[in-house]
C-alpha positions in Angstrom: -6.5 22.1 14.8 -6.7 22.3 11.0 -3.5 23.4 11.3 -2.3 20.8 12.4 -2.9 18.5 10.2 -1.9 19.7 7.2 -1.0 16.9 4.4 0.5 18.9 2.0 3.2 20.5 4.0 6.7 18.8 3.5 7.5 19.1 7.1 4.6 17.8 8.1 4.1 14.7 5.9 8.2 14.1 6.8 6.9 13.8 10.8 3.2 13.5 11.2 3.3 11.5 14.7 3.3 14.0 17.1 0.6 16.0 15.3 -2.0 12.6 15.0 -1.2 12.2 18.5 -2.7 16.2 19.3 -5.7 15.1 17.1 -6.1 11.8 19.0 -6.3 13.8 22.3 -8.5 16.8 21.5 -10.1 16.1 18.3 -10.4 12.0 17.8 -12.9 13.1 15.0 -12.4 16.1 13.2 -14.2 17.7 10.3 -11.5 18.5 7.5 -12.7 21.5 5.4 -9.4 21.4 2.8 -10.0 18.1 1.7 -14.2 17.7 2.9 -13.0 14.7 4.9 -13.8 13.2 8.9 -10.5 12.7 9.9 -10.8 9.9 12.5 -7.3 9.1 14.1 -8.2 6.2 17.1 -6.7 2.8 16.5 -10.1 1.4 18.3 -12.6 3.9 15.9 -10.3 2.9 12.6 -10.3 -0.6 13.1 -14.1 -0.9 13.5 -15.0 1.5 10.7 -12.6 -0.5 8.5 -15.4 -3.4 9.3 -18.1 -1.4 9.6 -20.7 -2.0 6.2 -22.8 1.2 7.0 -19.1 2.5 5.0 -17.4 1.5 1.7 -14.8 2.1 -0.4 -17.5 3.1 -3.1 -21.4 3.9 -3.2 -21.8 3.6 -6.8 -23.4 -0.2 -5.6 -25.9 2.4 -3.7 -26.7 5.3 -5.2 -25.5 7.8 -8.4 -22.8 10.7 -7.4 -26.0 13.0 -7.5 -28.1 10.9 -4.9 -24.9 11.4 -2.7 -24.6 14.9 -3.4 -21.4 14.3 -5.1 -20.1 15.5 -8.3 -19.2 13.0 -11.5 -15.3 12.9 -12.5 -14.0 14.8 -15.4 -15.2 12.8 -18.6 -11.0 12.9 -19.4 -10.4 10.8 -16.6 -12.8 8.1 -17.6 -9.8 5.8 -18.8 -8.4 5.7 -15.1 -11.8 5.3 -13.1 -12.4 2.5 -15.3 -9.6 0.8 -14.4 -9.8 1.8 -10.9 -13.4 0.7 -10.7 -13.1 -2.8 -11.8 -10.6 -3.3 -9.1 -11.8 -5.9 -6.4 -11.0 -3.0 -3.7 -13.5 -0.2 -4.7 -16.0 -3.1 -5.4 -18.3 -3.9 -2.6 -20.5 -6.7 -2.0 -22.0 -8.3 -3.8 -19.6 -7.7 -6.8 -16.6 -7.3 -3.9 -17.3 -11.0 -2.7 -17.8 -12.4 -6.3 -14.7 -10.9 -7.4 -12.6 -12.1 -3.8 -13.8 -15.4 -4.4 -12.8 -16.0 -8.1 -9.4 -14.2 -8.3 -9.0 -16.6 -4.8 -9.1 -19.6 -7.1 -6.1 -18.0 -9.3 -4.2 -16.3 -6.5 -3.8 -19.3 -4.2 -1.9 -19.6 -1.0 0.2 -22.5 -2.8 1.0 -20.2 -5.7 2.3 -17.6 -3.6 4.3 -20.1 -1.5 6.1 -21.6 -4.7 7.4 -17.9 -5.5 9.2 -18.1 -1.7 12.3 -19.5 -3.4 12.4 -17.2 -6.7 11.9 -14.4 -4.1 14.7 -15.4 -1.9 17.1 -15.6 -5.3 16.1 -12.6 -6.7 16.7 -10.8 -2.6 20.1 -12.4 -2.3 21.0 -11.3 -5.9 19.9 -7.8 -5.5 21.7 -7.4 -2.6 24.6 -9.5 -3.2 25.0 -6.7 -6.2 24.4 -3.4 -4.3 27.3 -4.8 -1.7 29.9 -5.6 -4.4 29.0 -1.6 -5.5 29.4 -0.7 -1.8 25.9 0.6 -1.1 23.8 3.1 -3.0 20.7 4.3 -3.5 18.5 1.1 -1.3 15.6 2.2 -2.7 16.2 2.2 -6.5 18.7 -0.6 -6.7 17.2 -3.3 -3.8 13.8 -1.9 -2.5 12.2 -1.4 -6.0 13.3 -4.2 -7.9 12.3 -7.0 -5.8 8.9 -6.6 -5.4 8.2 -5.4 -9.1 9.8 -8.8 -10.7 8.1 -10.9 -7.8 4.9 -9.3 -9.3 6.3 -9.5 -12.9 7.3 -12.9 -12.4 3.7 -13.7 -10.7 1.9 -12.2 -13.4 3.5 -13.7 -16.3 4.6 -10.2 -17.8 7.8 -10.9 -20.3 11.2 -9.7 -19.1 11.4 -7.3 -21.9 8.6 -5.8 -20.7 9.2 -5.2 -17.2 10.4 -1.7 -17.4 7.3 -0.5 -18.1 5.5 -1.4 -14.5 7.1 1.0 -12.1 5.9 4.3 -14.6 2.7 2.6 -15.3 2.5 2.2 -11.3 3.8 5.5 -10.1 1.7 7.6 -12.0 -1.4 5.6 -11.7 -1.0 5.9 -7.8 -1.0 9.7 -7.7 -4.2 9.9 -8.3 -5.3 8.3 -4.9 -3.3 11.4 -3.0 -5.2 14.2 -1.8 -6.4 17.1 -4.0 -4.0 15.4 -7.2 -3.1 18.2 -9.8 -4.4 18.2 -13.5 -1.1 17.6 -14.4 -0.9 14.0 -11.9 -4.3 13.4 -13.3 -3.3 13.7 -16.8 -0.5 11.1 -16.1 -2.5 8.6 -14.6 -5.2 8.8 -17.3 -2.3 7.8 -20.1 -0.8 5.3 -17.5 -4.3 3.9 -17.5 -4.7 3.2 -21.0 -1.3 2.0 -21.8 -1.5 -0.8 -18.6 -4.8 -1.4 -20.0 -4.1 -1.9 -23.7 -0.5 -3.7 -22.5 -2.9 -6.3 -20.4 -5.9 -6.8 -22.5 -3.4 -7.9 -25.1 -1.4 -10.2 -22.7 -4.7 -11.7 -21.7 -5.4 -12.4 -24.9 -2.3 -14.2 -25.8 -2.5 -16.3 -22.6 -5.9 -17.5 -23.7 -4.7 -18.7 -26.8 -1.3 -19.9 -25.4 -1.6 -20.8 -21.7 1.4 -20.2 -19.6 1.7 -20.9 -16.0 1.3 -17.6 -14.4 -1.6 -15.6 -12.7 -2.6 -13.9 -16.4 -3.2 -17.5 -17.6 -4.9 -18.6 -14.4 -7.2 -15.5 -14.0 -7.8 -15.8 -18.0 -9.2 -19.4 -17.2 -11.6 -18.4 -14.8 -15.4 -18.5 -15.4 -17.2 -15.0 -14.8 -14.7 -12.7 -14.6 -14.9 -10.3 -16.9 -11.7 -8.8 -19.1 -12.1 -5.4 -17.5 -11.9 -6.9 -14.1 -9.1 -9.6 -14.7 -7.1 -6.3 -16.1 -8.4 -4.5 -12.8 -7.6 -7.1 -10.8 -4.1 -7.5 -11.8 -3.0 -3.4 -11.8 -4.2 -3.4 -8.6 -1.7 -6.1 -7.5 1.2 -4.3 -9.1 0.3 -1.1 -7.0 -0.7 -2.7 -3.8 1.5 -5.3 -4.2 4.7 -3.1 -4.3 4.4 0.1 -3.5 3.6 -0.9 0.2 6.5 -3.4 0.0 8.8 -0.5 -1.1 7.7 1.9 1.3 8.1 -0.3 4.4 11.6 -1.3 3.1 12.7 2.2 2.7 10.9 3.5 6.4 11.9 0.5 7.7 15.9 0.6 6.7 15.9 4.2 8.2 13.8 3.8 11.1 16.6 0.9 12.1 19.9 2.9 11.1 18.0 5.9 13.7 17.6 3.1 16.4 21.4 1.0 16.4 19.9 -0.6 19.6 17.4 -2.3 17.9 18.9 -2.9 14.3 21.6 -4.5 16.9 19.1 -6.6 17.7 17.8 -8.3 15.0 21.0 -8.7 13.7 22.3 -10.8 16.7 19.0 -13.2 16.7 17.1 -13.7 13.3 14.3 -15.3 15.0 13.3 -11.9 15.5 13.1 -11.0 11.7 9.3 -11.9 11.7 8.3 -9.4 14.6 10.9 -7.0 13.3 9.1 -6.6 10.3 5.6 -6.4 11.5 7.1 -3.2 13.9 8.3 -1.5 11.0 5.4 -1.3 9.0 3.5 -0.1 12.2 6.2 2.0 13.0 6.6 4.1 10.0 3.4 3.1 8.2 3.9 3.1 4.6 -0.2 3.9 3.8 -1.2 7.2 5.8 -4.8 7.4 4.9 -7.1 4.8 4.1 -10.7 6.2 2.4 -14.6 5.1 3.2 -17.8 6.6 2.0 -20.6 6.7 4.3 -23.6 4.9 3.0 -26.1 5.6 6.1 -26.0 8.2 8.6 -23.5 7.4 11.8 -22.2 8.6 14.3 -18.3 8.4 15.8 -17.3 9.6 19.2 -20.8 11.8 19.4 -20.0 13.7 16.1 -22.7 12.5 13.5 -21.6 11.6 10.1 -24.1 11.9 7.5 -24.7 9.7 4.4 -22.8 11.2 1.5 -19.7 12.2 3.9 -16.2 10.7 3.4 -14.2 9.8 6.5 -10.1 9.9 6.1 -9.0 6.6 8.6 -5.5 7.6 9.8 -3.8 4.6 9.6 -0.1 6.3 10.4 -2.2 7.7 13.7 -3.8 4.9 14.6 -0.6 3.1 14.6 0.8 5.1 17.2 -2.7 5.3 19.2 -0.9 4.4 23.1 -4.6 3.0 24.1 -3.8 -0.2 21.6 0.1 -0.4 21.7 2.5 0.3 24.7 5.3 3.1 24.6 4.1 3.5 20.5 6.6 6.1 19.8 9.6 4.0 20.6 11.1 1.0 17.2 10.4 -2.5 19.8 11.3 -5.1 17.1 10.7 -7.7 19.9 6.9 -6.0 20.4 4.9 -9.0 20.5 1.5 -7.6 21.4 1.1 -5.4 17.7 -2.3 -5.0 16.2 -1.0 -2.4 13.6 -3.7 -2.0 10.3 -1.2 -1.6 7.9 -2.7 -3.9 5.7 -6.2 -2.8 6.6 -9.2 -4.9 8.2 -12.7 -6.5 7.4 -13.2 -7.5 3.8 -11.2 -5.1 2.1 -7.6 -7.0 4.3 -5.1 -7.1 2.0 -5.3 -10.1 -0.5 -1.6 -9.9 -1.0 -0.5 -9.9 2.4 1.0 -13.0 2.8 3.6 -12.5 -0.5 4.5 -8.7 1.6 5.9 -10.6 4.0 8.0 -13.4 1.9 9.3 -10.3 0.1 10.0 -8.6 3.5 11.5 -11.1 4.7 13.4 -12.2 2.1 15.0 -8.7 1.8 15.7 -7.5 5.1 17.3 -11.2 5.7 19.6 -10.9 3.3 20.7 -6.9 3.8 21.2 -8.1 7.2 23.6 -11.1 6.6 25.4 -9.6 3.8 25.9 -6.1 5.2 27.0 -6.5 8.7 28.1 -2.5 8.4 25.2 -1.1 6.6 24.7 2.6 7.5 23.7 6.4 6.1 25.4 8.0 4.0 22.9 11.0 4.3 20.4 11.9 5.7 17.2 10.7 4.1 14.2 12.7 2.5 10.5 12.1 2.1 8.7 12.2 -0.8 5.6 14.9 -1.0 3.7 12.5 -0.8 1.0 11.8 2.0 -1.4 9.2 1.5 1.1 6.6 0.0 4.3 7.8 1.9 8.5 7.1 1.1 11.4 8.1 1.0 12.5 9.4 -2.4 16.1 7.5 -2.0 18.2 5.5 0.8 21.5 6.2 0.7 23.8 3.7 2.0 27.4 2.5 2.4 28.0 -1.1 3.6 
C-alpha cells in the first residue's frame, strides 16, 4: 500500500484519485513510515478530526518537542518558525481564539465586501489584457495577479512594492511540503526575514501615519502583538492566494477536459456559484492538511498515540463516494457538496469569503470575454503535493 501512495512521485502527485480511492477501501487509516504520518483518507474521519480538540495544528500550547518525543528544528530555521508560529493557524486555543477574535475586528466582512468592486476591475482588466494577446500562460498573466493585488490592495502594501509578494510567498510555502530539502529550507528562512523586516517597517509607518488598509487596522488593535500582526498578515498572502491560484488553474483545466460542463456554465451564469464550489472539490488545490495528536485516539480501530501526526487527505476525502455521488465525474450543477477545501472547526478558513469574490470575479469574466477559450497544450503539474498546481495554463481564446 505504501506504494501507493507515494507523494513524491510526479505521476502520482499529477493523478492521485484513483490511488486515495484504493487507500479509502483497504486501508482508511494507514501508518506512513516515509513521512511518520497516519494517513486518514475518509471524508467522514477528516471532517471530524478537523473538529476534533484531542488534535491541533501545534502542541507547543501542551507540551516541549521532547515531552512529545519529537525533535527541535534546526536553530537556522528559527527565522521561519517564528513567523510561522505567530500565525493564528498553528496557534491553538487559548492564543488561537484570542488571535481569531482580534484580527476579526480588522478583517471584517464589510471590509472584504468593499474590495468586491476593485476585485471585479482588477478581473475584467486582467482578462480583458490576456484576450487582446490572444491567450497565454492563465496562470502567470490572470490566475496570479488577481489574487496577489486583492491581497496587496487589502493589506495596504505600495504598488512599488508588490513584486516582492509572490517570491516572498513561494518560497515561504515550500516549507509546509513533505520532507522539504535544505536547499527549500534555506529559501524560506531568507523569505522569512525579508517579509518580516519589509512588514515590521510597514507597520511601523502605518502607526505613525494611518492609512486605510488592514496594516493600519491591525496596527490599531489592542493586544496583538507585532510578531503576530506580521504573522497574521503573511499568512493571508499565502492562504489567501495560493489556494485562489491553484483552484483557478485546476479548475480552468478540469473544465477545458469536460466541454459538457464548461458548456454549461457558460450557457447559465447562475451556475457560476456551484461551479466554483465543484472545482475546488474536484481538483482540490490543498492535498494534505496536518494535526498533532495531543491525547491518545483511536480512528477506525487503529490507535493513534499522543505524539503521532495524522496527514488528513483532503484531495481523498473529496472524492470519498460515501459523502458525494458519482465523485469522480466535474457536476458543476452538484448541489449537495460538502467538499473541506477550506478546512472545518476552528481552524475554517478566515479568508474564505474574499476566495470566492476573487473566484468569482475571474472565472465570470474569462467566461464572458473568451467565449472560445481552449488548450493550447497539454498542462503539467508542479512537484508539488501538499499545495498542488499546475506550473502554467496555456491557452488561446
Amino acid at each position: 500500500m505504501s506504494v501507493v501512495f507515494d507523494p513524491w512521485s510526479e505521476a502520482f502527485v499529477a493523478a492521485p484519485y484513483p490511488a486515495y480511492a484504493r487507500l479509502r477501501e483497504e486501508s482508511p487509516v494507514l501508518w506512513f513510515e516515509p513521512s511518520r504520518q497516519y494517513l486518514v483518507s475518509r471524508h467522514e474521519d477528516v471532517n471530524a478530526l478537523l473538529r476534533d480538540r484531542r488534535l491541533g495544528r501545534s502542541y507547543l500550547h501542551v507540551a516541549t518537542h521532547e515531552e512529545m518525543g519529537r525533535t527541535a528544528p534546526p536553530e537556522y530555521q528559527e527565522p521561519f518558525w517564528t513567523l510561522n508560529n505567530n500565525g493564528m493557524l498553528d496557534r491553538e486555543p487559548p492564543d488561537h481564539t484570542r488571535l481569531r477574535r482580534l484580527v476579526s475586528q480588522a478583517f471584517t466582512p464589510r471590509r472584504v465586501e468593499a474590495l468586491r468592486p476593485v476585485v471585479e476591475r482588477l478581473a475584467n482588466e486582467l482578462v480583458d489584457a490576456f484576450v487582446a494577446e490572444g491567450g497565454g500562460d492563465l496562470i502567470s498573466q490572470v490566475a496570479e495577479p488577481l489574487p496577489v493585488t486583492v491581497i496587496a490592495e487589502l493589506l495596504g502594501v505600495p504598488e512599488a512594492d508588490r513584486h516582492l509578494l509572490r517570491p516572498w510567498s513561494a518560497a515561504i510555502c515550500g516549507m509546509y511540503e513533505l520532507k522539504p530539502s535544505r536547499e527549500t529550507a534555506e529559501a524560506a528562512v531568507r523569505a522569512s526575514e525579508e517579509f518580516t523586516q519589509y512588514l515590521r517597517a510597514l507597520a511601523r509607518r502605518r502607526r505613525e501615519d494611518p492609512r486605510d488598509d488592514l496594516v493600519s487596522a491591525l496596527a490599531a488593535v489592542e493586544g496583538l502583538s507585532e510578531d503576530e500582526l506580521i504573522g497574521t498578515c503573511v499568512l493571508l498572502l499565502n492562504a489567501g492566494h495560493e489556494a485562489t491560484v491553484n483552484v483557478t488553474g485546476n479548475g480552468w483545466r478540469a473544465l477545458l477536459q469536460n466541454p459538457d460542463q464548461l458548456a454549461l456554465v457558460r450557457a447559465d451564469p447562475d451556475l457560476l456559484g456551484t461551479a466554483i464550489e465543484e472545482l475546488m472539490r474536484f481538483d482540490t488545490p490543498l492535498q494534505m492538511f496536518e494535526r498533532w495528536v495531543l491525547e491518545d485516539i483511536e480512528v477506525r480501530g487503529v490507535p493513534i498515540p499522543r505524539g503521532s501526526e495524522v496527514a488528513l487527505l483532503f484531495g481523498s476525502a473529496n472524492h470519498d463516494p460515501a459523502a458525494f455521488a458519482d465523485p469522480e465525474r466535474l457536476d458543476v450543477t452538484r448541489r449537495d457538496n460538502p467538499h473541506i477545501s477550506f478546512g472545518a472547526g476552528i481552524h475554517y478558513c478566515l479568508g474564505a469569503p474574499l476566495a470566492r469574490i476573487e473566484l468569482a470575479a475571474s472565472f465570470g469574466a474569462l467566461l464572458a470575454k473568451a467565449p472560445n477559450l481552449r488548450l493550447a497544450r497539454e498542462p503539467e503539474y508542479k512537484p508539488n503535493y501538499v499545495i498542488r498546481g499546475l506550473q502554467g495554463l496555456e491557452v488561446s481564446v
